[in-house]
MIMINU-360603 format. One record per atom (N, C-alpha, C, O): residue number from 1; chain; atom name; x, z, y. Coordinates in steps of 0.1 Angstrom, whole numbers. Layout:
! MIMINU-360603
+-----+-----+------+-------+-------+-------+
: seq : mol : atom :    px :    pz :    py :
+-----+-----+------+-------+-------+-------+
: NUM :   A :   CA :     X :     Z :     Y :
...
+-----+-----+------+-------+-------+-------+
! end
This chain:
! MIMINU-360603
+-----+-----+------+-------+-------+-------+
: seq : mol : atom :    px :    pz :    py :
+-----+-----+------+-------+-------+-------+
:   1 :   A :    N :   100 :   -35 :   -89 :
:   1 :   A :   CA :    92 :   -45 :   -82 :
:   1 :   A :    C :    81 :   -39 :   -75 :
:   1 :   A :    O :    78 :   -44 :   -64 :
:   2 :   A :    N :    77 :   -32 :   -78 :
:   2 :   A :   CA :    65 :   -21 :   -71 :
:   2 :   A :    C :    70 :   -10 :   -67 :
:   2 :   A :    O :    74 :    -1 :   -74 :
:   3 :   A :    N :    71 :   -12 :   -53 :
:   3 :   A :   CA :    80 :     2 :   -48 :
:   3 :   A :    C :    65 :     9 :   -41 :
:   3 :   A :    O :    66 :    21 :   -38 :
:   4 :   A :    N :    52 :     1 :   -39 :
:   4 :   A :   CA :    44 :     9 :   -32 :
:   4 :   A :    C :    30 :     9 :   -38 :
:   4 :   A :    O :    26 :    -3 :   -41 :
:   5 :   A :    N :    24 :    17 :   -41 :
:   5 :   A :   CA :    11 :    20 :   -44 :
:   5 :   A :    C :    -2 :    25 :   -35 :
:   5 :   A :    O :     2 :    33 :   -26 :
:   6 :   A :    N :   -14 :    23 :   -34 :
:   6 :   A :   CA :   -23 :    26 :   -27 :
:   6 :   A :    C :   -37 :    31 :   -41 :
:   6 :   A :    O :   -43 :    26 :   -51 :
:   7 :   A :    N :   -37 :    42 :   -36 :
:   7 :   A :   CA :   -46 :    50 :   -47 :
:   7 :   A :    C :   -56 :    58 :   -41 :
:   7 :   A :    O :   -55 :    66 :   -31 :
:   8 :   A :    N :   -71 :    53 :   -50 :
:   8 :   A :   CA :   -82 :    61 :   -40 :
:   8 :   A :    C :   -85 :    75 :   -49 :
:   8 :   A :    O :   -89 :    76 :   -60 :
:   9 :   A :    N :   -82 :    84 :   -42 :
:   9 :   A :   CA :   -87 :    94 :   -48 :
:   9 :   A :    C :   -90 :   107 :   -37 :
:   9 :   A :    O :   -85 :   109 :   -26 :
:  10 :   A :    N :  -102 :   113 :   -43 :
:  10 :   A :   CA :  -110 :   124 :   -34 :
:  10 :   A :    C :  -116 :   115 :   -25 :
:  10 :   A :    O :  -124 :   123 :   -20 :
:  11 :   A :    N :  -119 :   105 :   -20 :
:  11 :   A :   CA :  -126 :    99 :    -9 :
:  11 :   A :    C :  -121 :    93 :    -1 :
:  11 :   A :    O :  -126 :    85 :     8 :
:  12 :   A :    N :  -110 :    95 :    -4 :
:  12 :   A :   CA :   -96 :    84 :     7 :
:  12 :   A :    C :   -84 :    75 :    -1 :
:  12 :   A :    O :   -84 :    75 :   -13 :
:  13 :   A :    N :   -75 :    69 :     6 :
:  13 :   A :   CA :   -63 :    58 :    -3 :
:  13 :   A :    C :   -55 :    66 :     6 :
:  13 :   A :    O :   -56 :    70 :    17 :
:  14 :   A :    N :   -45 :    66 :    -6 :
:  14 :   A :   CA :   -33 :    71 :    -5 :
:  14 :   A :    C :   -22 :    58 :    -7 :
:  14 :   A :    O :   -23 :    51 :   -17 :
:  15 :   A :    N :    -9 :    56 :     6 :
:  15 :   A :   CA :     1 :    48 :     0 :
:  15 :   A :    C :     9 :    63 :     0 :
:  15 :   A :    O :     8 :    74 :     5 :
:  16 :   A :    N :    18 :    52 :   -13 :
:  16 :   A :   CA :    27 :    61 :   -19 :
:  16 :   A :    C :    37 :    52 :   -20 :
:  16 :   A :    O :    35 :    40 :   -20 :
:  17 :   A :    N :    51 :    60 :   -20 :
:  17 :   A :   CA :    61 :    50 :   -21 :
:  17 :   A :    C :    66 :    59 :   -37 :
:  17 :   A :    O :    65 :    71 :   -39 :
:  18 :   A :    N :    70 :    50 :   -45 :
:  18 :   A :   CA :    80 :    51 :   -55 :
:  18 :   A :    C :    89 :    63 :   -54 :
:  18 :   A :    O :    87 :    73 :   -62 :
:  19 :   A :    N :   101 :    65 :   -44 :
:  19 :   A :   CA :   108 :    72 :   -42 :
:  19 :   A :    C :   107 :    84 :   -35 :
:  19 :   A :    O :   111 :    94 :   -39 :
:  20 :   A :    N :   100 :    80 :   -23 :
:  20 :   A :   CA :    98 :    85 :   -10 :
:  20 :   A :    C :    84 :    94 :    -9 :
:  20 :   A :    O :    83 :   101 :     1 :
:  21 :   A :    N :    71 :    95 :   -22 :
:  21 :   A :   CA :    61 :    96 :   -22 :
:  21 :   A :    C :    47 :    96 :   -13 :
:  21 :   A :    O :    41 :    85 :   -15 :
:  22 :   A :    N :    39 :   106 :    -4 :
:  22 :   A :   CA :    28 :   105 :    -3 :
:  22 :   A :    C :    32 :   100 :    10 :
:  22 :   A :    O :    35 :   110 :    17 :
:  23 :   A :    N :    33 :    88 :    19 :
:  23 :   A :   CA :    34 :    81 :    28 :
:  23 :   A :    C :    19 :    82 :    43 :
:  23 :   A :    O :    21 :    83 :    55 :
:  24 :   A :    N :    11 :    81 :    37 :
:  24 :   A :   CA :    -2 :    86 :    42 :
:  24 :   A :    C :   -18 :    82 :    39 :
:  24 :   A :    O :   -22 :    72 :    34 :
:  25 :   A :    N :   -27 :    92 :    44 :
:  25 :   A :   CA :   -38 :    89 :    39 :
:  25 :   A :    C :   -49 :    83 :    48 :
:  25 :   A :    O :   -53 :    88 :    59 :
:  26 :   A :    N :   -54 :    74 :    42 :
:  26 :   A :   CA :   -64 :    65 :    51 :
:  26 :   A :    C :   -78 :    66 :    50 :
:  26 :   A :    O :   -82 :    76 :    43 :
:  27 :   A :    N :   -86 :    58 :    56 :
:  27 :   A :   CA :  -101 :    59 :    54 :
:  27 :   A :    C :  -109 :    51 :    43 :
:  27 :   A :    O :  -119 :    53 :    37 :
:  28 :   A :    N :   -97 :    38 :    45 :
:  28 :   A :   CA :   -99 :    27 :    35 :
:  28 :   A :    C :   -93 :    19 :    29 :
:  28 :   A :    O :   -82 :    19 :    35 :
:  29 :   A :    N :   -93 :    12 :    21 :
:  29 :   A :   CA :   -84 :     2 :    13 :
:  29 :   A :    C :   -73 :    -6 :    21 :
:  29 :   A :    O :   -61 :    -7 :    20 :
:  30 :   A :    N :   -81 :   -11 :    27 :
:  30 :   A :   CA :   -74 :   -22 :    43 :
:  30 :   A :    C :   -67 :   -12 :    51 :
:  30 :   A :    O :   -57 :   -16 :    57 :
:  31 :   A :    N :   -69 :     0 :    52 :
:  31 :   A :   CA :   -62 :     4 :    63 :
:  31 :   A :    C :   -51 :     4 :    54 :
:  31 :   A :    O :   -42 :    -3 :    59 :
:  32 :   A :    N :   -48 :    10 :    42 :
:  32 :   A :   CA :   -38 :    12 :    38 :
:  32 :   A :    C :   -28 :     1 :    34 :
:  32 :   A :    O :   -16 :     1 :    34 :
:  33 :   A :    N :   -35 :    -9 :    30 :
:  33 :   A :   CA :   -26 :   -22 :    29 :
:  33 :   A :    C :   -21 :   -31 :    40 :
:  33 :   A :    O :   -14 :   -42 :    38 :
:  34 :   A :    N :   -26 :   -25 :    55 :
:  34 :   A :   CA :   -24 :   -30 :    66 :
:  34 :   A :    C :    -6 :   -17 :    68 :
:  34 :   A :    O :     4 :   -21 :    73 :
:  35 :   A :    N :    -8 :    -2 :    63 :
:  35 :   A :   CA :     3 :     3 :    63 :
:  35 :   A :    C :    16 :     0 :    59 :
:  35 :   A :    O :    27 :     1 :    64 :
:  36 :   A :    N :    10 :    -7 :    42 :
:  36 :   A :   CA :    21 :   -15 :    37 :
:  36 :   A :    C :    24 :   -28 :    43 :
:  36 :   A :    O :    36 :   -28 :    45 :
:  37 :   A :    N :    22 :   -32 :    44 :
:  37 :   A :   CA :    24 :   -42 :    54 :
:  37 :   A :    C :    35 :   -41 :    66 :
:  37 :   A :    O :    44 :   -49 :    67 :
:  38 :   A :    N :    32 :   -30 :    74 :
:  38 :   A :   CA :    41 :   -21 :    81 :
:  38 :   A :    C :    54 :   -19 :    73 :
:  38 :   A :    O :    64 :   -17 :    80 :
:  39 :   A :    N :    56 :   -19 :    60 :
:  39 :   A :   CA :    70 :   -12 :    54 :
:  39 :   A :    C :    76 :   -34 :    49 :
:  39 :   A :    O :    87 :   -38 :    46 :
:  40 :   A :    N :    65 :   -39 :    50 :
:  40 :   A :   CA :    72 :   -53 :    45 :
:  40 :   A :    C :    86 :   -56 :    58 :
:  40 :   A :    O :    97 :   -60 :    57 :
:  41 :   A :    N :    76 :   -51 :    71 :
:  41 :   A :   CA :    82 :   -56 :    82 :
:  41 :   A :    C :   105 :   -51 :    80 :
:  41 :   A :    O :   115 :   -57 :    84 :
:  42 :   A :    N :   102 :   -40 :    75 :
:  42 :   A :   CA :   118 :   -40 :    68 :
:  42 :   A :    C :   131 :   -47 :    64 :
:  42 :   A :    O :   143 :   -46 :    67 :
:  43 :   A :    N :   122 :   -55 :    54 :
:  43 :   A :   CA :   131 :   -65 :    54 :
:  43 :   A :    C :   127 :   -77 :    53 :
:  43 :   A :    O :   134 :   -86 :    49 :
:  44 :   A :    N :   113 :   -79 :    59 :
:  44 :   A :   CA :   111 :   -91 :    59 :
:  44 :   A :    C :   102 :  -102 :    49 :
:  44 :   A :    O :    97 :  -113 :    52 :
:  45 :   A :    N :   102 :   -93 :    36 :
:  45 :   A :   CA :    96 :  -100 :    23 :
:  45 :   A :    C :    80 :   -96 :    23 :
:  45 :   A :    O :    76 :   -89 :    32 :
:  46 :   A :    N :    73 :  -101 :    13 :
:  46 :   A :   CA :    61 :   -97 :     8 :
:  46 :   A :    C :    69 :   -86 :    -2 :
:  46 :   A :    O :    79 :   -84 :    -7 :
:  47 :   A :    N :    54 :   -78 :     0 :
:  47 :   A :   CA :    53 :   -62 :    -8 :
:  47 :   A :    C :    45 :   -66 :   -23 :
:  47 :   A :    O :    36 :   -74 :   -24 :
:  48 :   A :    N :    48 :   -61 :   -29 :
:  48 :   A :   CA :    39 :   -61 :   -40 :
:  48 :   A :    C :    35 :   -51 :   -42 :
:  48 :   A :    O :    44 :   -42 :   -45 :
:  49 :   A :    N :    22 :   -47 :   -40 :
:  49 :   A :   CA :    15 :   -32 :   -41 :
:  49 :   A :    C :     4 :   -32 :   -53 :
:  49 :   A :    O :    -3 :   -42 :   -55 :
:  50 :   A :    N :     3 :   -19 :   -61 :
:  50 :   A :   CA :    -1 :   -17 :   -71 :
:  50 :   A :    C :   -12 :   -10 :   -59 :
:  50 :   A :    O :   -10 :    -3 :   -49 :
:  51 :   A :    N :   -24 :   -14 :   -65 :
:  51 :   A :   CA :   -38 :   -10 :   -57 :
:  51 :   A :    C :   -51 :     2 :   -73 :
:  51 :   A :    O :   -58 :    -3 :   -82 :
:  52 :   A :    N :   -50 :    13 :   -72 :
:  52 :   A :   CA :   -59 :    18 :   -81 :
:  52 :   A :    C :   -72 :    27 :   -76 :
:  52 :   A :    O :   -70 :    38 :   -71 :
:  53 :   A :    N :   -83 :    22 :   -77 :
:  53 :   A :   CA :   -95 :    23 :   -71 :
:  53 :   A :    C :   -97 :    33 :   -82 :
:  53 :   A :    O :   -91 :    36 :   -92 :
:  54 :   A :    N :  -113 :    41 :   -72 :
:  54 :   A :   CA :  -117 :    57 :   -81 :
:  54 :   A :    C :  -121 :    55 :   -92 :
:  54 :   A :    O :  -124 :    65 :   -99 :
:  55 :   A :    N :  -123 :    41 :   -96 :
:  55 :   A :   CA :  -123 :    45 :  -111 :
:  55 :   A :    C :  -115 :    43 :  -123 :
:  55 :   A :    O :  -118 :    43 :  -135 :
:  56 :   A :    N :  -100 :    41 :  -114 :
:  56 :   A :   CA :   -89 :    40 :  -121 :
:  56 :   A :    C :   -80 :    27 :  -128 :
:  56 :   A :    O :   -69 :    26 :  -133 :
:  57 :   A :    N :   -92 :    19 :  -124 :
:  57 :   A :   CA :   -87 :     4 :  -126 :
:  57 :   A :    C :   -75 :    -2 :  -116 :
:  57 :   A :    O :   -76 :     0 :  -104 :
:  58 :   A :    N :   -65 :   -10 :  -122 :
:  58 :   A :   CA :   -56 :   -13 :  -113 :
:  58 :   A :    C :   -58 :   -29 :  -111 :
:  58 :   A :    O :   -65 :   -38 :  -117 :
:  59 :   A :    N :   -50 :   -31 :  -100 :
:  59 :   A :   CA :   -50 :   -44 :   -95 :
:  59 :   A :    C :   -38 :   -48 :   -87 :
:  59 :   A :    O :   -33 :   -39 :   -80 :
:  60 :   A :    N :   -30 :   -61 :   -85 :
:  60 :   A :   CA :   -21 :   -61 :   -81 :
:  60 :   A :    C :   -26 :   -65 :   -66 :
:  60 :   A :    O :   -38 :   -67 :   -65 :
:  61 :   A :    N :   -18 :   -65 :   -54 :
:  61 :   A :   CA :   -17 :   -72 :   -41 :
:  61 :   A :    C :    -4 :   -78 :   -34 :
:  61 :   A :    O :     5 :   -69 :   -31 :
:  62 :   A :    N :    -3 :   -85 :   -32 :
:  62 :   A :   CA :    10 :   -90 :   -19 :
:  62 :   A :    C :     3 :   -90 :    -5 :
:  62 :   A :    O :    -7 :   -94 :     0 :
:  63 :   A :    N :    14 :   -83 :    -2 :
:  63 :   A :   CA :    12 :   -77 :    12 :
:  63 :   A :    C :    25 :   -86 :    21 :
:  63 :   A :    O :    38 :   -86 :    20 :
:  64 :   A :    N :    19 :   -90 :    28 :
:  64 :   A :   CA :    31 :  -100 :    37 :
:  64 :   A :    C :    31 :   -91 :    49 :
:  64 :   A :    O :    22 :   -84 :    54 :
:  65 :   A :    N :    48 :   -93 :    56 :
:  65 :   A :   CA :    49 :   -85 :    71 :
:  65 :   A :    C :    37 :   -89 :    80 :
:  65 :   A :    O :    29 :   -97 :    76 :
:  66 :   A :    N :    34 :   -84 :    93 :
:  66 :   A :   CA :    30 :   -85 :   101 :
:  66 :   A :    C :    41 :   -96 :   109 :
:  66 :   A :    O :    53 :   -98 :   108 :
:  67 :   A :    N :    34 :  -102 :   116 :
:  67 :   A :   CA :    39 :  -115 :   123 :
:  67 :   A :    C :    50 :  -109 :   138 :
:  67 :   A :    O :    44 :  -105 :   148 :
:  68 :   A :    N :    64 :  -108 :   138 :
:  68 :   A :   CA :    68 :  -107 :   154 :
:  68 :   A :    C :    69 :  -116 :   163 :
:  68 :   A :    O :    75 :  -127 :   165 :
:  69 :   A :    N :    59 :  -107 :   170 :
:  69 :   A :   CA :    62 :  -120 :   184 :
:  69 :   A :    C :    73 :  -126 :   195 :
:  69 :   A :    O :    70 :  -136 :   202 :
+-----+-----+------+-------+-------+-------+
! end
């Protein structure tokens, strides 16, 4: 059900995919759940992303595609 994660660590968020791993690194929270977002566009669904901030605490998000125009 969580194929994507976003993790702050060293000073930046990392998405990571499950499979696929370190996907890339951002500046900030949003940028990276705006990337996931980018991988919803695939097939279409909301993402469920596992979100773990620097102090290790987790939290869930749904991430819906970006809108095509």
């Amino acid at each position: 059900m969580f194929d994507l994660s976003v993790v702050a660590t060293g000073g930046v968020w990392l998405l990571v995919d499950e499979s696929e791993g370190e996907l890339g690194e951002f500046a900030t929270r949003d940028e990276a759940l705006k990337a996931a977002g980018d991988f919803a566009v695939i097939d279409r669904e909301p993402r469920h992303v596992l979100i773990q901030d620097a102090a290790g605490h987790w939290e869930e998000a749904i991430v819906e595609p970006p809108r095509l125009h």
